[in-house]
N, C-alpha and C positions, 0 to 999 in steps of 0.2 A: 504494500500500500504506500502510495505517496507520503514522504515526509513532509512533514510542515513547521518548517524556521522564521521564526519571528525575529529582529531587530529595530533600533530606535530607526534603521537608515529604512526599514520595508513599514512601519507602523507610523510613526509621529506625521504630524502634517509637515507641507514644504518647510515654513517657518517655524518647524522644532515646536521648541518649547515656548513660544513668545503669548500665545493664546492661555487662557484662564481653562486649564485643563481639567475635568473630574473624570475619575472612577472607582470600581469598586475591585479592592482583592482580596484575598482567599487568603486569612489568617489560619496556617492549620494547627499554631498556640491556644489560637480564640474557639477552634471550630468553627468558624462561621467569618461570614464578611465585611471589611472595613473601607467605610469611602476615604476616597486619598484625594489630596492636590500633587498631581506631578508636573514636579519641577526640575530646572536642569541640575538641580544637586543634590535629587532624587526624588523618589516616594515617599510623602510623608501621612501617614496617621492622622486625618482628621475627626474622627465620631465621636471625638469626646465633645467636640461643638454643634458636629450633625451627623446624627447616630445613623440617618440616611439620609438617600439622594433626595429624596421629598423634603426633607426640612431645608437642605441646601439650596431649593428650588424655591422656596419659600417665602426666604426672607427678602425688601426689598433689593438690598445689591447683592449676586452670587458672587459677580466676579468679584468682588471690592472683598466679600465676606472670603472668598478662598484661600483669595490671596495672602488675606490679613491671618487665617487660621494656622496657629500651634500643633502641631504634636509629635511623636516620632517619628523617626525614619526607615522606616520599612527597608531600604534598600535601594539601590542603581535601577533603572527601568530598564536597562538592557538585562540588569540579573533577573528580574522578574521575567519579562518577556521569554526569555530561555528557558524557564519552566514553566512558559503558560500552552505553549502549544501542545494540545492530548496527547503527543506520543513522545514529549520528551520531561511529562510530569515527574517530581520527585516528591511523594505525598507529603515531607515534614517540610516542603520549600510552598512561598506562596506565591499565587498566580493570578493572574487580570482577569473578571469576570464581566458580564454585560454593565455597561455603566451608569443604571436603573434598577429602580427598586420598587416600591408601592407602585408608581405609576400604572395608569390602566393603560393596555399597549394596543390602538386602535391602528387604524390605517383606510387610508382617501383610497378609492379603486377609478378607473377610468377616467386619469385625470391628463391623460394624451391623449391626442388624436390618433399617433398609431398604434399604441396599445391598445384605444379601443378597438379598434376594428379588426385585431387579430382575436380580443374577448367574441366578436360579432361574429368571428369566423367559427371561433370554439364552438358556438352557439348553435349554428346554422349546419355546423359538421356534427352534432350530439357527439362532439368528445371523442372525434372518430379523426387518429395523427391521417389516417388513409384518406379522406375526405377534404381535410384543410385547403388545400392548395387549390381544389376544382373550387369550394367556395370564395376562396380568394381573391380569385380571379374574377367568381360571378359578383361578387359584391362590390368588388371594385368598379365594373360596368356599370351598375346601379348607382353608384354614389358619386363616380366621376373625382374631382382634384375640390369639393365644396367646401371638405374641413379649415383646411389653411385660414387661420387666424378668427375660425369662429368663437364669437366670445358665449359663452353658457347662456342659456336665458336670455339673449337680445332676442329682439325681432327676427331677426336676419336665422336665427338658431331656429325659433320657430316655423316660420316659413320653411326650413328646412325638411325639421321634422313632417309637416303637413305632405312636402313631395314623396317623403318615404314611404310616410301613411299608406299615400297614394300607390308607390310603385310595389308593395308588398316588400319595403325594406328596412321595417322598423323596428327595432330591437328592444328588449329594457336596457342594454349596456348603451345604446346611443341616447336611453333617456335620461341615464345619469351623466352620460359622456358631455350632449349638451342643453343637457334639459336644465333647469332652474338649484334642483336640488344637490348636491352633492351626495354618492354613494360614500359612508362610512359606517366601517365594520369592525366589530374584533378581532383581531389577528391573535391576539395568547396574551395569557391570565398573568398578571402581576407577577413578578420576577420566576418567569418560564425560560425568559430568552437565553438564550447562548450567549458566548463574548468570542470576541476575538482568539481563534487559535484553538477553538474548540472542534467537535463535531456536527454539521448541521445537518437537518432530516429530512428527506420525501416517504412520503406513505410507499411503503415496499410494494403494493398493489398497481399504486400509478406507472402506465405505460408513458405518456408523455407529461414531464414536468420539468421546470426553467429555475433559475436565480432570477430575481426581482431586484437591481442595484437603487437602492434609493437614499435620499435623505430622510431620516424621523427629526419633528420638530420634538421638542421639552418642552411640558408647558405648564407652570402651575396651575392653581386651584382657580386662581381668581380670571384665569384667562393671557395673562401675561406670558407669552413665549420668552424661553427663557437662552433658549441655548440650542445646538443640533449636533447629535450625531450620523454614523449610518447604517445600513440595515439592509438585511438579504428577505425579502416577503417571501419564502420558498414558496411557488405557485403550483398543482396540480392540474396541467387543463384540460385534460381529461375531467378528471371529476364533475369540474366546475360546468365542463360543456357539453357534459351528460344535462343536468338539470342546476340552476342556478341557487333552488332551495340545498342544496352539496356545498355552498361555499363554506360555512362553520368546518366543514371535514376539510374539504380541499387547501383550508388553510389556519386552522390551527391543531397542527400535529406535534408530538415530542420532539423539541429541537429544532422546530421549524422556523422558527422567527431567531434572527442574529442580528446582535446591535453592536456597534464599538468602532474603532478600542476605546473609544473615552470621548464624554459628552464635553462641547467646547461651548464655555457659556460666553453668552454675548459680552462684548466689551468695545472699545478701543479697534482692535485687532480684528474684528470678525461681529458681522451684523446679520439682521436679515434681510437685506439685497446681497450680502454675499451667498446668502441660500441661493435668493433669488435667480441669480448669474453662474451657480455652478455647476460643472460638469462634471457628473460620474460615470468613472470608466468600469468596464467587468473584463475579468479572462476568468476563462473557466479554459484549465487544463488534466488530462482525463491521461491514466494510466495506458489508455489504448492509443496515445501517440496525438489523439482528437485535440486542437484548439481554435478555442470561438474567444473571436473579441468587440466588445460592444460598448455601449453606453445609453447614458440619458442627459440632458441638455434642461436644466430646471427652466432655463430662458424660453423653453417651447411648452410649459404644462399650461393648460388651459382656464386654470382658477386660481387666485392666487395665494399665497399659503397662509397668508392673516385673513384668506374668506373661509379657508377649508376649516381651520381653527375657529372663527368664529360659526360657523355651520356645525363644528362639536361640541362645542362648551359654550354655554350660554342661559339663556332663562329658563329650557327644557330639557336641559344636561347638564348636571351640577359631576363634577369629580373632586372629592373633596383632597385626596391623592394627588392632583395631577394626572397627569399624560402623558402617553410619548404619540404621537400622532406620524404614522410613517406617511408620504406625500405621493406616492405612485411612480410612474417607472415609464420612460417611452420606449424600454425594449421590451420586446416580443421576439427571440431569435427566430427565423425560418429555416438558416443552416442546415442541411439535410447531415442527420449522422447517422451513415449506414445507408440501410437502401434510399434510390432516390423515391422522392416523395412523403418520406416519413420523418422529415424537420428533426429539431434536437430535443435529446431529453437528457436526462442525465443519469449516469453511472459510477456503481459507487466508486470512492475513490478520489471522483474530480475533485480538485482545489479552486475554490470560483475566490477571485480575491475583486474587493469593490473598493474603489480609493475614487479621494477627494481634495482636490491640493489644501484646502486649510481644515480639513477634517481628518487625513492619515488614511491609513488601509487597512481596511476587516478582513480577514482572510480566515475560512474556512474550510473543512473537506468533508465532501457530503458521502453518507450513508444510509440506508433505510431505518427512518425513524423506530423501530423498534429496535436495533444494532446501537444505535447511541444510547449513552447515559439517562439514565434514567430521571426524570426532574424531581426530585425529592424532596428538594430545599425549600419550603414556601414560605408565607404572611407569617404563620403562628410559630415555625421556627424560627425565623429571624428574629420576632418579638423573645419569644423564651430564651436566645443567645443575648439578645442586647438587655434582657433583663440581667441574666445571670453575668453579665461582665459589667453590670452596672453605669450603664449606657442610656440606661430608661428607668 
């Protein structure tokens, strides 16, 4: 099975350390996990001030609050990072975990024009990889070049829809794609996610399923985005494009959602237009020699990320936790791997790594979600650890 080597030179973002860094690691003294400020003169210990990532999200300045936070030194990020990757753990050494915690871990669906219409295709093929391509092609006749710079919910979106109506090309994926509403789902339950360097999941059943490269905003209680990391939405589409009431399975499996390496809260250095303007790259590289390489371009998502947050949290969705709110994705590979016609899917093995110049790089290597670790760690453990280390 492919190795997988972390480094400050393959994880940090371009500009190092300059950004107001959090995460969380894997005290194996403590048993359980400690949010850190990493910095260039190491990892240090913060939960004696914020026992987690939600109080840190909390207060009115994080970065101001990080920065100013006391506590030990856990150690070098490069020592950590060498023991955080699954196959070169050393259990009494400690290691980088998802860099969230309480937060409820949602996620925006159909928030590109091409992403939609490869969901459209999922759709229209019931989830059939053999099928894809001939609907591709037919929906594309249908729809012609009209998406380009459709804004959601204007006139011009509805007129559209109306032609769809008409030509028998109308989806619910184009109704969230450009209808009024924003599609937002659960992706996985309060500290499920994976971190950086770990294992990530596909349901071992699914014949076609992808890496989703995205940004997740941070978002406190009150609404206030606070910060972003990034995130693998592992997709099933199959599942999904069997029937659309499958998306719960299709997408929140064991290990299937991966965030990291470490949430970068707004400051100085890093805002939200630089969400706004960034570009995220994927490779996905596969034991059988196979490499796809892609991205997504946030400058082309269709809604913008202070709507999709306000579209979640607001006067009929309260999270008294927080958020992490992942933004959606304008890939869709078609890459055929293997026979032609049957697009890509993935194999265990692959290392999919998703990087972001002022975000750094997640890197993971997928397996069938029952083969990974098993999520054991939850809400009422982590209370019971931070009681018992007197934290709370």
């Amino acid at each position: 099975m492919a190795s997988l080597a972390l480094s400050e030179e393959t994880t940090l973002p371009e500009d190092g350390f300059a950004g107001a860094l959090a995460g969380r690691v894997w005290r194996p003294e403590a048993a359980g996990p400690s949010v850190v400020a990493v910095r260039a003169d190491g990892v240090f210990d913060v939960s004696a001030d914020f026992p987690t990532v939600r109080d840190l999200c909390e207060v009115p300045s994080p970065a101001e609050a990080l920065r100013g936070a006391n506590g030990p030194r856990i150690g070098a990020l490069a020592d950590i990072l060498a023991h955080t990757a699954c196959d070169e753990r050393v259990p009494d050494r400690p290691r980088l975990l998802a860099p969230v915690d309480l937060q409820a871990i949602k996620a925006a669906g159909v928030t590109f024009a091409e992403s939609m219409l490869e969901r459209v295709i999922e759709e229209r093929a019931r989830g059939s990889r053999e099928g894809a391509a001939k609907e591709r092609e037919a929906f594309a006749a249908i729809l012609g070049g009209e998406l380009g710079g459709l804004k959601p919910g204007s006139p011009a979106a509805m007129r559209l829809k109306d032609t769809l109506v008409a030509a028998g090309g109308w989806s619910q994926y184009l109704e969230v794609g450009i209808g009024p509403d924003a599609e937002v789902f659960t992706k996985s339950q309060p500290m499920s996610a994976v971190g950086c360097g770990d294992d990530a999941g596909f349901h071992g059943a699914s014949q076609w399923n992808n890496p989703e490269p995205e940004v997740a905003l941070v978002v406190a209680s009150s609404g206030r985005i606070v910060g972003a990391t990034l995130a693998n939405d592992v997709n099933l589409r199959d599942f999904e494009g069997r029937s659309a009431l499958l998306l719960g399975k299709a997408k929140d499996q064991n290990a299937s959602c991966a965030l990291g390496p470490f949430l970068r809260i707004f400051d100085s250095t890093f805002s939200l237009d630089d969400v706004r303007h960034a570009s995220i790259a994927l490779r996905v590289e596969g034991e059988d020699g196979f490499r796809l390489e892609g991205g997504s371009s946030m400058a082309k998502i269709s809604r913008d990320p202070a709507d999709l947050v306000a579209q979640t949290l607001g006067p009929n969705h309260a999270y008294p936790d927080g958020l992490v709110l992942l933004l959606g994705t304008m890939f869709a590979p078609v890459a055929d791997r293997g026979a032609p016609g049957m697009g890509f899917t993935h194999k265990t093995g692959d290392i999919v790594t998703i990087g972001s110049a002022k975000l750094g790089r997640l890197v993971n290597r997928m397996r069938p979600c029952d083969e990974c670790e098993r999520w054991m760690f939850g809400t009422s453990a982590l209370m019971r650890n931070l009681a018992r280390r007197g934290l709370i």
